[in-house]
N, C-alpha and C positions, 0 to 999 in steps of 0.2 A: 330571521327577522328579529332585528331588535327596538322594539317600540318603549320609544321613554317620552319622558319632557320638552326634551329639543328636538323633538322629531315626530312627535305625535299627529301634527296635522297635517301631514303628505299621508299618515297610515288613514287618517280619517276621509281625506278625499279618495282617495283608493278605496276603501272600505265605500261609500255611498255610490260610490261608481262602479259598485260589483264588480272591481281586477281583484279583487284577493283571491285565495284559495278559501277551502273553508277553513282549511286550520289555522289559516290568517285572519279569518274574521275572527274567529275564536280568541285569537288572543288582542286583540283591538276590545272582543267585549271584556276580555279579563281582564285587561290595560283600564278600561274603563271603571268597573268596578273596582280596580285597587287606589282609583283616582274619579273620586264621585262628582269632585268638582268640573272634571271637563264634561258630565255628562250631559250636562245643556249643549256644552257647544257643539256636540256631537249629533243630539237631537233636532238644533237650530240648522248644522248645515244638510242634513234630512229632512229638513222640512221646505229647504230653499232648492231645493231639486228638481230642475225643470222635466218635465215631462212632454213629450212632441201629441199634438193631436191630430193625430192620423187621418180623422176625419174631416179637417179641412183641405179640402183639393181647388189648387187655380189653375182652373180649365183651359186659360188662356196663355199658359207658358209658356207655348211655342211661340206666339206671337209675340211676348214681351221679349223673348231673348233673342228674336231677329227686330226688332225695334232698337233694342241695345245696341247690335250687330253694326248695322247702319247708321246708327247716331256715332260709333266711334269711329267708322270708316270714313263719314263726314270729317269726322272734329280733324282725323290725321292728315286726308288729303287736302285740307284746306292751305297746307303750307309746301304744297308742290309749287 
């Protein structure tokens, strides 16, 4: 892995998306500390990182997705 300047911000999206390794995160933080100015941006795109909330459940999914089902079996045999 060679993390520089022109290439820093694929290692940063990788890195907040937990695919590194650890030894590659490691050098993404060393990357960072040898370069303190990316270190906001690296902080900013951690901070923008969505998280799923598990606890919202739509109970009625089966039924939206045969709603769907039928609204495009409509829409195609309309041109038989």
């Amino acid at each position: 892995m060679n993390i520089d300047r022109h290439n820093y911000e694929e290692y940063f999206l990788l890195y907040i998306d937990n695919e590194l390794s650890v030894d590659q995160k490691k050098q993404v933080e060393l990357f960072v500390q040898e370069n303190p100015d990316l270190e906001e941006e690296l902080v900013m795109l951690k901070q923008s990182r969505l998280i799923p909330d598990d606890s919202i459940v739509f109970d009625r999914k089966h039924s939206a997705d045969e709603r769907r089902r039928w609204t495009a079996f409509k829409f195609f045999h309309q041109f038989e």
